[in-house]
C-alpha positions in Angstrom: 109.1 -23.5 70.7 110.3 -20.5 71.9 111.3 -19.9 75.9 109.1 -17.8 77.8 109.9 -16.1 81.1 107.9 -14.5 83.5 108.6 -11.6 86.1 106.6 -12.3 89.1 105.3 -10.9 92.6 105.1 -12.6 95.9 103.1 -11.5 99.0 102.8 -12.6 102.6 99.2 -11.2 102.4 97.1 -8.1 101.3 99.7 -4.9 101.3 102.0 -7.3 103.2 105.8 -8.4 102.7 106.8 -8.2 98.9 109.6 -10.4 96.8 109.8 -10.1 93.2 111.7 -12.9 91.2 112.4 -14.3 87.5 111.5 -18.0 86.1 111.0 -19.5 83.0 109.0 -22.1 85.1 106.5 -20.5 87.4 104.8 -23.0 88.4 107.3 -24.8 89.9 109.4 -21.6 91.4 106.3 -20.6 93.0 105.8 -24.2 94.5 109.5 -24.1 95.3 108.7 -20.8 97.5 105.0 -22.5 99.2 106.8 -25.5 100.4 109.8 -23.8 101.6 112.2 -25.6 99.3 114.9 -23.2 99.4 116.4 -21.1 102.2 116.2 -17.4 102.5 114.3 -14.8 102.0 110.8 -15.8 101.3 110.8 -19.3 103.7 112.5 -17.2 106.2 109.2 -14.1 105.7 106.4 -16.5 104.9 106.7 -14.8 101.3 104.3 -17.7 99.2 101.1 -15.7 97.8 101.9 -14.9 93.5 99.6 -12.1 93.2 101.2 -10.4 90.1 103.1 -12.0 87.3 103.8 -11.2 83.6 105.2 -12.7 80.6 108.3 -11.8 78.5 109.6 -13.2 75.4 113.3 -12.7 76.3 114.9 -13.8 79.3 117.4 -10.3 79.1 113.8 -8.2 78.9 112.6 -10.5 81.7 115.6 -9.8 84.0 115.6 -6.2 83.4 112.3 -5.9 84.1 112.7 -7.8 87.5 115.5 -5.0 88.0 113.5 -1.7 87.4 110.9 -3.4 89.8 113.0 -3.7 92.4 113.7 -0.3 92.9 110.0 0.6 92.0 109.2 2.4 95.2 106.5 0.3 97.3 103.2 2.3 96.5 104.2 1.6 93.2 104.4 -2.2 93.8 101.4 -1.9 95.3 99.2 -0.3 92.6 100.6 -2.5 89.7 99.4 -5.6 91.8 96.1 -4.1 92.7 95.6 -2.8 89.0 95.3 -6.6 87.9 94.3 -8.2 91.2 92.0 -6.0 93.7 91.6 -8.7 95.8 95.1 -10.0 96.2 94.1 -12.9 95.0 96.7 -16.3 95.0 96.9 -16.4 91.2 99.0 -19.8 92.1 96.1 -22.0 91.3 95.5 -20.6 87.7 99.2 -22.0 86.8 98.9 -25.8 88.0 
């Protein structure tokens, strides 16, 4: 079977604080970030909502990806989550 890896967006809450991250495993990252398990910037913001999330076949497309998002500007950010998630939804449940 072939690794998957997803590029995924974290929220504080509707058009709040933003993180975006790489895993091949989201459902455990994004426990990882609920429950606080690691220090920094998301446990430190209350960062733990996944409202946006896609798959890539490659982990080198999947970081790259992550990159160019990162310097999306925010109205950007904001439109790519809301073009797949009006309601800001926490899409956490559909992965466990």
């Amino acid at each position: 079977m072939e690794r998957q890896y997803w590029v995924y967006m974290l929220a504080s809450g509707r058009n709040g604080t933003l993180y975006v991250g790489v895993t091949n495993d989201p459902a455990r990252r994004v426990y990882e970030h609920r429950e606080k398990l690691i220090e920094g910037f998301t446990s430190k913001h209350g960062v733990n909502r996944l409202v946006w999330c896609e798959l890539h076949g490659s982990i080198d497309e999947a970081i790259a990806q992550e990159k160019r998002l990162k310097r999306w500007r925010r109205a950007w950010k904001l439109e790519l989550i809301e073009r797949g998630n009006p309601e800001w939804d926490d899409l956490y449940p559909t992965l466990v």
